[in-house]
Every structure is written in structure tokens, then in C-alpha cells.
C-alpha positions in Angstrom: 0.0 0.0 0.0 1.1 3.3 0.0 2.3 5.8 2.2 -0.8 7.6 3.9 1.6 10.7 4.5 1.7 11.1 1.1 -1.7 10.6 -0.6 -2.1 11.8 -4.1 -5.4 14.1 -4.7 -8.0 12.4 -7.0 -9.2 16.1 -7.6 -6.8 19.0 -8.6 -5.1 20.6 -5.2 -5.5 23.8 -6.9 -7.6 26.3 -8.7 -6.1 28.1 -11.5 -7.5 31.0 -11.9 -5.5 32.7 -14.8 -4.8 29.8 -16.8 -1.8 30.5 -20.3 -3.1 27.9 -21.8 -6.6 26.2 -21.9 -7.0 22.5 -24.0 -8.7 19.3 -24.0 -6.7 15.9 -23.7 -8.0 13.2 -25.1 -7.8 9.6 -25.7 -4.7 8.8 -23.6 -3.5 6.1 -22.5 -1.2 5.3 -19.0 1.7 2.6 -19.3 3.4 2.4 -16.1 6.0 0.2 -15.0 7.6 -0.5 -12.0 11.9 0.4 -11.6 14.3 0.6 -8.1 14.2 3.9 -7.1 17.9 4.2 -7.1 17.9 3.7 -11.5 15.5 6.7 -11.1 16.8 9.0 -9.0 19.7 8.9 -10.6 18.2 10.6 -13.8 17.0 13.5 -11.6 18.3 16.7 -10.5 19.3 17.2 -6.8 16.3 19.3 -5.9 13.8 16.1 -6.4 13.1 12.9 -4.8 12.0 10.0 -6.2 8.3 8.9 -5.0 7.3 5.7 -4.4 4.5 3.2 -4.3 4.7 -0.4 -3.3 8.2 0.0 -2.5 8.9 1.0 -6.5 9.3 4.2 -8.1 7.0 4.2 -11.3 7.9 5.4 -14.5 5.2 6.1 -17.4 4.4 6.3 -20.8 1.2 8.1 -21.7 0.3 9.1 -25.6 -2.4 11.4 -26.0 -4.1 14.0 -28.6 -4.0 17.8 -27.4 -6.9 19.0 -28.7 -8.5 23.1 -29.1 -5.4 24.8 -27.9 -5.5 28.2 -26.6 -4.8 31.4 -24.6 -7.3 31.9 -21.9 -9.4 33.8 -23.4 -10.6 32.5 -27.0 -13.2 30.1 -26.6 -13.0 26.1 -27.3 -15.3 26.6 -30.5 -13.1 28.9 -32.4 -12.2 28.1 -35.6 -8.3 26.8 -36.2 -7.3 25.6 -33.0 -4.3 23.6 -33.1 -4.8 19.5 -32.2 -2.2 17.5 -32.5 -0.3 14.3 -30.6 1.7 14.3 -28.0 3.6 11.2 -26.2 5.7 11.7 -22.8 8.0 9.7 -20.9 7.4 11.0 -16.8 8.0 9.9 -13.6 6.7 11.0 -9.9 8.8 13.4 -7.5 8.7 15.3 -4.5 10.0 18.7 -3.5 11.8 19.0 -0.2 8.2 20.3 1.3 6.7 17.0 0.1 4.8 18.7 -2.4 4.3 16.1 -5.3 4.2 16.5 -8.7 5.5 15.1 -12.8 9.5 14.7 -13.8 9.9 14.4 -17.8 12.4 12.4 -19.1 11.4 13.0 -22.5 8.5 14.9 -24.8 7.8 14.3 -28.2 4.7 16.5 -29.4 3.6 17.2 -33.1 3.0 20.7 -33.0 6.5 23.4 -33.3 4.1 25.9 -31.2 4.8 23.4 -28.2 8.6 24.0 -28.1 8.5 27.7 -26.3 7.9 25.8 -23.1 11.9 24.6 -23.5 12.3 28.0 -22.1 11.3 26.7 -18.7 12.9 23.7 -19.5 10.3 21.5 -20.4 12.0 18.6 -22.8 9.8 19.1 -26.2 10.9 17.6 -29.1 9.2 17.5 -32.4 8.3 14.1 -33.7 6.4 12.2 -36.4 3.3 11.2 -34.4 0.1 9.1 -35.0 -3.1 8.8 -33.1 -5.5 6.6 -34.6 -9.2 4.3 -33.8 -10.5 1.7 -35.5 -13.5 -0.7 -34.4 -12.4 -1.2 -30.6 -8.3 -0.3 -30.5 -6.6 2.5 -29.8 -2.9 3.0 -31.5 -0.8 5.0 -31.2 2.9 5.2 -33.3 5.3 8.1 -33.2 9.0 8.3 -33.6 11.6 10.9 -32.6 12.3 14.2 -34.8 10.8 14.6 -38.0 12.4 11.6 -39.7 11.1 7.9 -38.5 13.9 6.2 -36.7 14.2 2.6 -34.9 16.4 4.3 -32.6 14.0 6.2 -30.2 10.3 5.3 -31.1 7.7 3.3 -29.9 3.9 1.5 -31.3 1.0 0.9 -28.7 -2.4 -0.7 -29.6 -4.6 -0.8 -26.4 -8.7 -1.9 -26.6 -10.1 -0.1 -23.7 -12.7 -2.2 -21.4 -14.6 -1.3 -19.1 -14.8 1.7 -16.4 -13.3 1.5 -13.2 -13.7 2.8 -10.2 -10.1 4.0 -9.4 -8.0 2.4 -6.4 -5.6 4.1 -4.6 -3.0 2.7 -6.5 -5.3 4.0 -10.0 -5.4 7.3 -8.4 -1.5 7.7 -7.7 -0.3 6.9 -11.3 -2.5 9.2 -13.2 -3.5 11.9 -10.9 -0.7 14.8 -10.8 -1.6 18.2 -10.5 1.7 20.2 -10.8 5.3 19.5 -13.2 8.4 20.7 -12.5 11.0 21.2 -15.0 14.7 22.8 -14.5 16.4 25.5 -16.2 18.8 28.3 -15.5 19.8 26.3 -12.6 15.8 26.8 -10.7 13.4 24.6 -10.5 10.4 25.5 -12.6 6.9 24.8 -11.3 3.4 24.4 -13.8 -0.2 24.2 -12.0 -2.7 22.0 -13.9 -6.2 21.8 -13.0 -9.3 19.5 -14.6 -11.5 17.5 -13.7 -10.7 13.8 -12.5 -9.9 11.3 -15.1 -12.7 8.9 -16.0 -10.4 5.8 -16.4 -10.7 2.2 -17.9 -9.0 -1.0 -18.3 -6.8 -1.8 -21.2 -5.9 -4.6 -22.9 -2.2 -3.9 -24.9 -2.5 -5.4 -28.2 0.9 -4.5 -29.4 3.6 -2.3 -27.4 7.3 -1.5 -28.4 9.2 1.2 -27.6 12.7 2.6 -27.1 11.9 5.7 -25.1 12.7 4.5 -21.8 16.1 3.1 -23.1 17.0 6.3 -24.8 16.3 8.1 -21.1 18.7 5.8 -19.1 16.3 3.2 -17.9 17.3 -0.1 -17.1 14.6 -3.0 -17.7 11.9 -2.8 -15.4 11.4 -5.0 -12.5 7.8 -6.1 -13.7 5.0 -5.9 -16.4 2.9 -2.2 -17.1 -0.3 -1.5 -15.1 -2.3 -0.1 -18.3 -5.2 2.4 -18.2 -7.2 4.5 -20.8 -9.3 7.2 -20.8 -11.4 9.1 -23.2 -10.0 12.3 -21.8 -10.2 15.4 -19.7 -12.6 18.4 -21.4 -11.3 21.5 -19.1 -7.7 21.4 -18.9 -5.9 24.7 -17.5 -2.2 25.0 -17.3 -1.1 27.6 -15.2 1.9 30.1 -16.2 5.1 28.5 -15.1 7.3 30.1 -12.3 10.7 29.3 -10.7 11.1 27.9 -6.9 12.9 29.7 -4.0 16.0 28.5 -4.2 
């Protein structure tokens, strides 16, 4: 079980009120596996700790459409709004405070619009992405920069099931309401608030990847936990800002 001293919020811990950007995220999908916490935390910076769940720190893999992209205040059904995929490679942290939050190890995103958020250090790359349906699966195939390469990409068919009502463990891999990023020596913190994510099982129909290779990662010590959702309607990220040192 986990630590009750460190409960993750099913609901976002904050409200944010001035939102840079508004979106929608939509039909994602959560692979997480299980690593030592020592092969983690040794790919983070100083400032952040590994957190943990079951005695293992958890590293995931979650492919997603950004969809109606936009400053706070033009509405969702303007015409033009960037969509586009997105993949990232992220594991869980803690501040010194205890404060939780979302470590990148790596970003690949379709859209060049998405790169300005390198200036708070936020590891966006562009990539050749693909988000597709057909009949009952999910896939999802995207490769790193703007050429396909076997060297860093990855393939994931998932056919969602059912609804679940999410356990603690459920609630702790998917529900983060801050990221923190480094640059200029600081450490960067982004709010996010929406509403909880309606989440289902997953069956994986086909998964390869080379991301968490490309990061550092050893092999995992045990299979993914998989989860989809259709997505969150009333995402708001909140402008970034740098920590006390």
C-alpha cells in the first residue's frame, strides 16, 4: 500500500484562476511500470526525490491527442485551433516540502508551437506522431524528430474495457496536478487543474518502444499496469514560475 503521509489528490489541489493555456486531452493512455528507485533518482536533478508506491518508483508512458489549444481567453469553438499528438516519458517526484508533482524524461509533441515551453525547460521535441481508432483499439505510433527512426520510437495498440472505479494505486499513477522542470539552474513549477480522469482497463495489443532506453532506464522489475481514458474536457495550465532557491 502506499504511504498515507503522502496521498495523491483524486481532484486537482489547486484552482487556477489565470490559466496561459486552456486544452482538451483526449484519448490517452497510461503505461506504467515499475523500476528501483535508485535507477530513477539517478536521472533527476538534486532538488527532487523519487516517489514511491509499493516500495517502487513508477515510470510512465502516456500518448495522447492535445486538442483546441489556446490562450485563456478564446473560446473552445473557435475556428483553427491547433490538435495535435503528443507522447511523454514521466516519472513522480517530491520537493523537499513534500509537495508532489510530474519529472519528464522526454516529450515528443507534433505541433512546433509546443517548443516555447523549452524556455522553462520542459523537454519538447518534435516528432512524427500518429493517433488513430479503428473498431475497438486505440494506436498510437510516433517516432523521434521529424524523420522515422528505430532508434527512439515506440507503437502501442490498447482496446479499452470497461470503467473503473479508481484504487488508490489507480489514483497515484495518473492523478498529478503540478510539473516541475529545470532551467537556469531553478526549479520551474506548472499548475494543472481538470477535472478527475474517467479511467478504464486496457488490454495492450501490441507495445514497443525505445523511449525508456533512450532516457537511461534499465529493464523494469515487472510488467505495465495499463489504463485509458477518453480524456479530460477543461484542462488549465497555469503560467510556469521558478522555486525559491
Amino acid at each position: 500500500m502506499g504511504d498515507p503521509a503522502v496521498v495523491v489528490a483524486y481532484g486537482a489541489e489547486q484552482r487556477v484562476r489565470v490559466p496561459a493555456v486552456r486544452a482538451r486531452w483526449l484519448r490517452q493512455t497510461f503505461v506504467h511500470w515499475p523500476f528501483r528507485p535508485e535507477a530513477v533518482q539517478a536521472l533527476l536533478p538534486r532538488e527532487l526525490v523519487v516517489d514511491e508506491y509499493d516500495g517502487a518508483t513508477w515510470v510512465g508512458f502516456t500518448p495522447f491527442v492535445m486538442a483546441d489549444v489556446r490562450p485563456p481567453v478564446v473560446p473552445a469553438s473557435a475556428p483553427g485551433l491547433p490538435t495535435f499528438a503528443v507522447s511523454n516519458l514521466r516519472t513522480y517526484v517530491r520537493r523537499g516540502d513534500g509537495r508532489d508533482g510530474i519529472w519528464f524524461l522526454s516529450i515528443e509533441v507534433a505541433c512546433p508551437l509546443m517548443l516555447a515551453a523549452r524556455a522553462v525547460g520542459a523537454p519538447y521535441t518534435l516528432g512524427t506522431l500518429r493517433v488513430s481508432t479503428d473498431g475497438g483499439t486505440v494506436s498510437y505510433a510516433g517516432s523521434r524528430g521529424l524523420r522515422r527512426t528505430r532508434r527512439v520510437a515506440y507503437r502501442l495498440n490498447v482496446r479499452p474495457g470497461d470503467p473503473v472505479q479508481p484504487t488508490e494505486r489507480d489514483v497515484w499513477l495518473t492523478s498529478r496536478w503540478r510539473a516541475y522542470t529545470r532551467r537556469l539552474g531553478r526549479i520551474w513549477e506548472t499548475p494543472v487543474e481538470h477535472e478527475p480522469w474517467p479511467l478504464a482497463g486496457a488490454a495492450v495489443e501490441v507495445l514497443e518502444e525505445t523511449l525508456t532506453a533512450a532516457a537511461g532506464l534499465p529493464a523494469p522489475l515487472g510488467a505495465p499496469v495499463v489504463h485509458y481514458s477518453p480524456g479530460v474536457e477543461h484542462v488549465r495550465l497555469g503560467p510556469s514560475r521558478p522555486l525559491p532557491t
